[in-house]
C-alpha positions as CSV (number, residue, x, y, z in Angstrom):
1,X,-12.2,-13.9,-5.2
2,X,-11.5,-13.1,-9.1
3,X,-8.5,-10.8,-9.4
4,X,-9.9,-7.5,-11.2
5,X,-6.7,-6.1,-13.7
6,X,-7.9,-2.5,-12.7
7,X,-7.7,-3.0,-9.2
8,X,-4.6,-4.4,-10.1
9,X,-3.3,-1.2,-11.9
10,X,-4.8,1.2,-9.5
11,X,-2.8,-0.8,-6.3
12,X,0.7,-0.3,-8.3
13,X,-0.4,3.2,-8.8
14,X,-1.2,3.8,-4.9
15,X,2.2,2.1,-4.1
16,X,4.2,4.6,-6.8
17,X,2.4,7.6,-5.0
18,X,3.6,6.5,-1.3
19,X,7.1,5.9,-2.6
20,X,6.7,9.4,-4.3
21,X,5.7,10.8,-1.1
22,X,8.2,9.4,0.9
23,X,10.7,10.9,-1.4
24,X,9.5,14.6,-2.4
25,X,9.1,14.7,1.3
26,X,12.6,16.0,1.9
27,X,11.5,18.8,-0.6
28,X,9.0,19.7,0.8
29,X,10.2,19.6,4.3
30,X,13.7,21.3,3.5
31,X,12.2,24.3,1.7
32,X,8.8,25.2,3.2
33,X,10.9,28.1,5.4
34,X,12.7,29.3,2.3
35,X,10.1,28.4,-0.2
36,X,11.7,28.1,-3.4
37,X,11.5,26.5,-6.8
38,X,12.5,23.3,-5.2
39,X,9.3,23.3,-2.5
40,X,7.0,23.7,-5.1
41,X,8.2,21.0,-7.2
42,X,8.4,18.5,-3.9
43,X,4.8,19.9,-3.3
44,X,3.8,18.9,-6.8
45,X,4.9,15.9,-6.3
46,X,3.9,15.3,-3.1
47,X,0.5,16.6,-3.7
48,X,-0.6,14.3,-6.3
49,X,0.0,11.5,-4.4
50,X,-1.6,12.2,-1.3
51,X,-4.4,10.0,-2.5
52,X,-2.7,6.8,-2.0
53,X,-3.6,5.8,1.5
54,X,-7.5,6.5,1.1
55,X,-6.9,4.5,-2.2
56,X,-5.3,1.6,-0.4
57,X,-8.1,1.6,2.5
58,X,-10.9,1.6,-0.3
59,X,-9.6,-1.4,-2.2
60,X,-9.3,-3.2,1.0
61,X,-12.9,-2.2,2.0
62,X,-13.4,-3.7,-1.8
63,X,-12.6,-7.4,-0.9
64,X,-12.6,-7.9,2.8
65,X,-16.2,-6.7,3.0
66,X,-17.1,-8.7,-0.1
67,X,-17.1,-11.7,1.8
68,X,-19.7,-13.1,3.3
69,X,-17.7,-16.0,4.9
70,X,-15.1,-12.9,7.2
71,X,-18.2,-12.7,9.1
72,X,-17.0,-16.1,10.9
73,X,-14.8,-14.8,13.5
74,X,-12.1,-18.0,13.7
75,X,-11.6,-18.2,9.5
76,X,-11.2,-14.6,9.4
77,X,-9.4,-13.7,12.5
78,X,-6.5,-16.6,11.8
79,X,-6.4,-15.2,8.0
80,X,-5.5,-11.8,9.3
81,X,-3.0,-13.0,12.0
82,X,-1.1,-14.8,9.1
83,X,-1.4,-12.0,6.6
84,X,-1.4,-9.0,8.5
85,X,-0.4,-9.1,12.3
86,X,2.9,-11.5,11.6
87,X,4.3,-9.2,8.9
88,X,3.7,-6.4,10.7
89,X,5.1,-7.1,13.9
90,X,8.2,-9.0,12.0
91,X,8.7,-6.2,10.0
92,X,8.1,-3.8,12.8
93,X,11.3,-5.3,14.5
94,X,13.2,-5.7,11.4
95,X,13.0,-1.7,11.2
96,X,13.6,-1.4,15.0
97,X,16.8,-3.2,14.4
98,X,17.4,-1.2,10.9
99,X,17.2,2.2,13.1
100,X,19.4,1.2,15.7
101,X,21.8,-0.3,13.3
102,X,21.6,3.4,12.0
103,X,22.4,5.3,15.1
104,X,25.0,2.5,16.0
105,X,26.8,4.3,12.8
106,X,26.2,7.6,13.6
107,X,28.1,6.8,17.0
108,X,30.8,5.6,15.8
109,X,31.6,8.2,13.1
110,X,31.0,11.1,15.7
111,X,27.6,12.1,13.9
112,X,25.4,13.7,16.1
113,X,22.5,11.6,17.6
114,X,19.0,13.5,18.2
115,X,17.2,10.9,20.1
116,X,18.9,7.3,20.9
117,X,15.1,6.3,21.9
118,X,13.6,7.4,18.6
119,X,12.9,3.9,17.8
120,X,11.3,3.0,20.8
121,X,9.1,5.9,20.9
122,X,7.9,5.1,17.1
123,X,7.2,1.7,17.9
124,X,5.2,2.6,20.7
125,X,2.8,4.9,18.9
126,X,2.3,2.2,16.3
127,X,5.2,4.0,13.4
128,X,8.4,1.7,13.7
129,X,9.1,3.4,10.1
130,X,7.0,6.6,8.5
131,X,5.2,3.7,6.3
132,X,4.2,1.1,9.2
133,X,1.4,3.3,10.8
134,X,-0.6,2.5,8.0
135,X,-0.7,-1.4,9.3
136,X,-1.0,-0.4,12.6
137,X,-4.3,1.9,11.7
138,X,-5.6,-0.6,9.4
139,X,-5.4,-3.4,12.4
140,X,-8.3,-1.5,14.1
141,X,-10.1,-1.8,11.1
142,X,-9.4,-5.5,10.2
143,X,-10.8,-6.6,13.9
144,X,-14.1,-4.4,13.0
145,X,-14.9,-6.2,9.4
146,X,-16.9,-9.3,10.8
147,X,-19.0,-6.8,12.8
148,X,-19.3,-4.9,9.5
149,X,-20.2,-7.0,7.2
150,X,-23.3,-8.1,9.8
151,X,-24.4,-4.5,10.2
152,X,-24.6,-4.4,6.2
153,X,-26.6,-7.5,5.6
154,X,-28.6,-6.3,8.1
155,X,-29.8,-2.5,7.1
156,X,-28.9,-3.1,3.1
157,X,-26.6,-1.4,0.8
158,X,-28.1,1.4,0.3
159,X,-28.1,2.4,4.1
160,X,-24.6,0.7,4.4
161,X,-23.4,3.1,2.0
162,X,-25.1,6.2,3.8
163,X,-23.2,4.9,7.0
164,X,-20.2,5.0,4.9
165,X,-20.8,8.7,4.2
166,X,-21.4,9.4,8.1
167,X,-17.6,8.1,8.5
168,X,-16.2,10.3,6.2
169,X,-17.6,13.4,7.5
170,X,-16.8,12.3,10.9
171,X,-13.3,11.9,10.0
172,X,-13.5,15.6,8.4
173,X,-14.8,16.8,11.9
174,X,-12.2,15.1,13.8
175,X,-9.6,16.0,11.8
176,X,-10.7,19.9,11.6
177,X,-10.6,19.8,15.6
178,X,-7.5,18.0,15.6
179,X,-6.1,21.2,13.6
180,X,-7.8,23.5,15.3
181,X,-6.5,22.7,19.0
182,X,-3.3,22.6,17.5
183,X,-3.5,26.0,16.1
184,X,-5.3,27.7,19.0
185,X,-2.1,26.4,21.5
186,X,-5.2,24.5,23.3
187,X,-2.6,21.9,24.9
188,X,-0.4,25.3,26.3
189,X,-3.1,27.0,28.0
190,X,-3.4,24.3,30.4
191,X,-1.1,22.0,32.0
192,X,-4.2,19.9,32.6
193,X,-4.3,19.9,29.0
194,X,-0.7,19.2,27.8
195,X,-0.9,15.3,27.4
196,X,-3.8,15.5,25.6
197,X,-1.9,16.1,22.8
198,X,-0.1,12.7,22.6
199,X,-3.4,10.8,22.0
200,X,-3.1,12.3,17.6
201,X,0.3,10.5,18.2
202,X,-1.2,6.5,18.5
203,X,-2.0,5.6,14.9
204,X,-3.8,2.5,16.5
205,X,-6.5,4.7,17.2
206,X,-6.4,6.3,14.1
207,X,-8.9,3.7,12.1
208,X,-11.9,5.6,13.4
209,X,-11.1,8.1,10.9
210,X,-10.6,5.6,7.8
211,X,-13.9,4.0,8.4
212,X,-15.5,5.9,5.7
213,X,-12.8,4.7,2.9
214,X,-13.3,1.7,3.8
215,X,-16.9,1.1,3.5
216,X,-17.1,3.9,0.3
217,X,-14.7,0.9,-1.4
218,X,-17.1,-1.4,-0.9
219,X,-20.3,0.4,-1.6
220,X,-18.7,2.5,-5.0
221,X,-17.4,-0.6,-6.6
222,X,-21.1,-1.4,-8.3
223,X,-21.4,2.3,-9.3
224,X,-20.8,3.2,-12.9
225,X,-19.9,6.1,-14.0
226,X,-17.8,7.0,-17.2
227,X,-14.1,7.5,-16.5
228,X,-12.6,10.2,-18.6
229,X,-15.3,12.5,-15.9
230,X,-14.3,11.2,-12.9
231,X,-10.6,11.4,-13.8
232,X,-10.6,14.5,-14.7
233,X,-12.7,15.6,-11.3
234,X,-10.0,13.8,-9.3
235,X,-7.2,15.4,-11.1
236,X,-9.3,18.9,-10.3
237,X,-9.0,18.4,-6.8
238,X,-5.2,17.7,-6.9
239,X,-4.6,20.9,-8.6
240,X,-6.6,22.4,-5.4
241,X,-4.2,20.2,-3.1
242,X,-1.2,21.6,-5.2
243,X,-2.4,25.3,-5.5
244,X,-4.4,25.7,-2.0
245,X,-0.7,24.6,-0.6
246,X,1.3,27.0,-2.4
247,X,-1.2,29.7,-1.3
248,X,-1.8,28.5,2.4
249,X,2.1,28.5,2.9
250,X,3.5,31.8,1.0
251,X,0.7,33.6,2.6
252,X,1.8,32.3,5.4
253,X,-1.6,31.4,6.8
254,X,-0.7,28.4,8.1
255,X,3.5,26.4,8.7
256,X,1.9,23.5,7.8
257,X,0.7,21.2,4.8
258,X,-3.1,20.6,6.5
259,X,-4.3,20.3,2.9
260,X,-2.0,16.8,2.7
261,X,-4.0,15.2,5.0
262,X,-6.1,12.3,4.3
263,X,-9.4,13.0,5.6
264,X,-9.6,17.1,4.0
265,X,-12.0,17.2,1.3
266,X,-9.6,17.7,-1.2
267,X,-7.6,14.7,-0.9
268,X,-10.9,13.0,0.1
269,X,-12.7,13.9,-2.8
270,X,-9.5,13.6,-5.5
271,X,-9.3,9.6,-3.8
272,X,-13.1,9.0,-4.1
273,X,-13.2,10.1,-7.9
274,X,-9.8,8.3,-8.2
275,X,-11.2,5.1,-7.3
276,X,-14.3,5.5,-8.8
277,X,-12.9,6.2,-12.2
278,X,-10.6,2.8,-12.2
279,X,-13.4,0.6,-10.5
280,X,-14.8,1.6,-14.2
281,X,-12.0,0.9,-16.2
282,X,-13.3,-2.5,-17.5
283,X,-11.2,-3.3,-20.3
284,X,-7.5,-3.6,-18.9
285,X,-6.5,-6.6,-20.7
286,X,-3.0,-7.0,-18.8
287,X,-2.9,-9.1,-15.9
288,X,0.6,-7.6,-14.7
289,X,2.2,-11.1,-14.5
290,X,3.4,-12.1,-10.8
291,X,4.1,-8.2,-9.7
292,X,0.4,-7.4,-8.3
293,X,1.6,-10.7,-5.5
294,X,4.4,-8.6,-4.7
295,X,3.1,-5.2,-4.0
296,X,2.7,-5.4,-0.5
297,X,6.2,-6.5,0.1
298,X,7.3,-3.4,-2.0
299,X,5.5,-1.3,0.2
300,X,7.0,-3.0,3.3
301,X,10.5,-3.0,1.8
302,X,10.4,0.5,0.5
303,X,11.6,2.2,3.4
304,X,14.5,0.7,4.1
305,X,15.6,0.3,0.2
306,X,15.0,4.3,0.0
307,X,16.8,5.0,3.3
308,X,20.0,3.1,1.9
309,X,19.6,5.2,-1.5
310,X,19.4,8.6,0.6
311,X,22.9,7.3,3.0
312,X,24.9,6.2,-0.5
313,X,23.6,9.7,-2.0
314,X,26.4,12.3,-1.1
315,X,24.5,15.5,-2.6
316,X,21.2,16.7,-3.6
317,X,20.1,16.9,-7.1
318,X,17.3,18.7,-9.5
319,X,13.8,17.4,-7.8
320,X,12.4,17.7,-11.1
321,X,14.6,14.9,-12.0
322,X,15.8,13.3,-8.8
323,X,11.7,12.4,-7.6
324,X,10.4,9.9,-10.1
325,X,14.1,8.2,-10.9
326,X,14.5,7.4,-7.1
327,X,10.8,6.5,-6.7
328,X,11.3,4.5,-9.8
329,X,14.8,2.9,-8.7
330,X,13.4,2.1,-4.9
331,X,10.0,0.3,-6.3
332,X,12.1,-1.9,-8.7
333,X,15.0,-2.5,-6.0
334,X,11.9,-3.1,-4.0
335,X,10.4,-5.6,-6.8
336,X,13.8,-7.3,-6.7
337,X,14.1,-7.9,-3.3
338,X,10.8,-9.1,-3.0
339,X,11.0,-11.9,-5.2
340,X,14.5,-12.7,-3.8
341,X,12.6,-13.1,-0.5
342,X,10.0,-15.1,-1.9
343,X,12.7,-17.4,-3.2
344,X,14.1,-17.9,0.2
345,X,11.2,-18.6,1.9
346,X,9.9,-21.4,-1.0
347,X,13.6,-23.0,-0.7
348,X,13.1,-23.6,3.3
C-alpha cells in the first residue's frame, strides 16, 4: 500500500506523545499528593498526549483493514508472526533481562529492592515494560482482522462504521464500570470478590476495548472534513483533559487521573478529531526520508533509552524545561540506535 506523508507525520507525532508521557509521568506521579506548580506542568504535558495510543490503534485499523488479501488466514497470520509476535516476545525478554539487570544493581549497591518478582509479574499480565502492553493488546486485535474485514464486505461501510461506533461506546461503558467498582471498594466487600480485580490487570484482554479505534481508522479515513475545525475541536478537548484534571484532583473528587484514560470521551473525542484532521492534511510534500521505517523501533527502544537517561540523571530539574529536551534526546537516541540495529542485522 502507497505510503500517505500525513500518516507519516501524524505516527512521529503519536510516538513524541508516548515518549512525552512516559516522561511527565514522574511529575505527575510525584506531585499529585502535594500538587504544585510542577504537577500541573507534568499534567500539561501529560495530558496532551494522551491521544497517542487511540492514534496508533486508528492508523493501524487504517491499513490492516484496507486489505482485502488479510482476509486469507495463512498470508496474514505469517505476516503478523514476523512483524508483530517475534519483536514482541524478543523484546519482551530483552526488557525482562533489562529489569533484572537493574535490580542485580540495586543488590549490589545496598539499594532497596521492592519486589525481586516485578518482572515476572509484568510479563505475565502482558507489560514486560510500561510501553509493551500496547503489543500485547493489539495481539488480540491482529488475530480478529481476517474476521473483520469479512464482517465489513459483508454488511458495507456504512454499517461497518456504525459497528465501529458500538465499540467505542462499549469501551466507554466498560471503562466507567471498571472505575466505578474501583471506587465503590466492590473487590473489599467480598472475599468472593477480591480476585476479580486482577482480570483489569491482563492487557491481553484489553483489545475488546480498542475495537472501536480501530475500525473508526478505517471507516474516517474517506471522510473529509476541513482541518483547521477539527484541530481546533481536538485541541478543545485536551484543554478539558488538562483542566477537568486539575479540577478532579485539587477538589479532591477523585486520587486519580480517570480523565487520562483512553476510552473517556475526552481523550476519545480529542484522538478522533486528531486523526480526522491529518487524514485531511493532503498536501504534506515531505516524505520524512528513512525515519517513518524506524518508528516502531523507537517506540520499542524508548524505554530502555529513557530508563538509562533517568539512572545517569542525579537530580531533578525545571519540567517546563526538562519534558520536551528528554523526550526530544530519548526519540533521537532512540532514532540512532535504531538504525545502528538495522545495520547489524543487514551486515549478518
Amino acid at each position: 500500500m502507497e505510503r500517505e506523508n500525513n500518516m507519516d507525520f501524524l505516527r512521529m507525532i503519536a510516538c513524541i506523545m508516548v515518549i512525552t508521557i512516559h516522561v511527565s509521568g514522574y511529575y505527575v506521579n510525584t506531585y499529585i499528593e502535594i500538587l504544585n506548580w510542577k504537577f500541573t506542568v507534568g499534567n500539561i504535558y501529560d495530558s496532551i498526549s494522551r491521544i497517542s495510543v487511540p492514534l496508533f490503534v486508528m492508523i493501524s485499523g487504517r491499513y490492516m483493514l484496507s486489505i482485502d488479501k488479510n482476509m486469507e488466514y495463512k498470508f496474514y497470520y505469517s505476516k503478523i508472526y514476523k512483524k508483530i509476535l517475534i519483536p514482541m516476545l524478543i523484546w519482551s525478554f530483552i526488557y525482562f533481562i533489562f529489569f533484572y539487570l537493574i535490580i542485580v544493581m540495586k543488590y549490589i549497591n545496598k539499594v532497596n529492592i521492592e519486589d525481586v518478582y516485578k518482572p515476572v509479574k509484568e510479563w505475565i499480565i502482558g507489560q514486560p515494560s510500561i510501553h509493551l502492553w500496547y503489543l500485547y493488546m493489539m495481539l488480540g486485535i491482529y488475530l480478529l482482522v481476517p474476521k473483520l474485514i469479512k464482517v465489513k464486505n459483508k454488511i458495507g461501510e456504512k454499517k461497518f462504521f456504525y459497528f465501529g461506533i458500538i465499540f467505542c461506546i462499549l469501551s466507554l461503558v466498560i471503562t466507567l464500570l471498571e472505575i466505578y467498582l474501583k471506587e465503590s471498594n466492590f473487590y473489599y466487600k467480598n472475599y468472593k470478590f477480591y480476585y476479580l480485580k486482577y482480570i483489569w490487570y491482563f492487557n491481553q484482554l484489553k483489545f475488546i476495548k480498542y475495537l472501536g479505534y480501530f475500525i473508526m481508522g478505517y471507516s474516517l479515513k474517506r471522510k473529509v472534513c476541513n482541518f483547521k475545525i477539527t484541530i481546533i475541536i481536538s485541541i478543545i478537548f485536551l484543554m478539558l483533559i488538562i483542566g477537568g484534571t486539575e479540577f478532579i484532583i485539587r477538589k479532591n473528587i477523585f486520587n486519580e487521573t480517570y480523565l487520562y484514560d483512553n476510552n473517556l470521551p475526552f481523550v476519545m473525542f480529542g484522538s478522533l478529531f486528531f486523526y480526522l484532521a491529518f487524514s485531511n492534511l493532503k498536501k504534506l510534500k515531505n516524505n520524512f526520508g528513512e525515519l517513518p521505517r524506524h518508528l516502531f523501533n523507537i517506540y520499542l527502544i524508548h524505554a530502555m533509552i529513557l530508563q538509562l537517561i533517568n539512572i545517569s540523571i542525579k537530580r531533578e530539574y525545571n519540567p517546563i524545561f526538562y519534558i520536551p529536551i528528554v523526550t526530544l534526546l530519548t526519540f533521537i537516541f532512540s532514532y540512532i540506535f535504531s538504525k545502528f540495529l538495522e545495520k547489524c542485522l543487514k551486515n549478518d
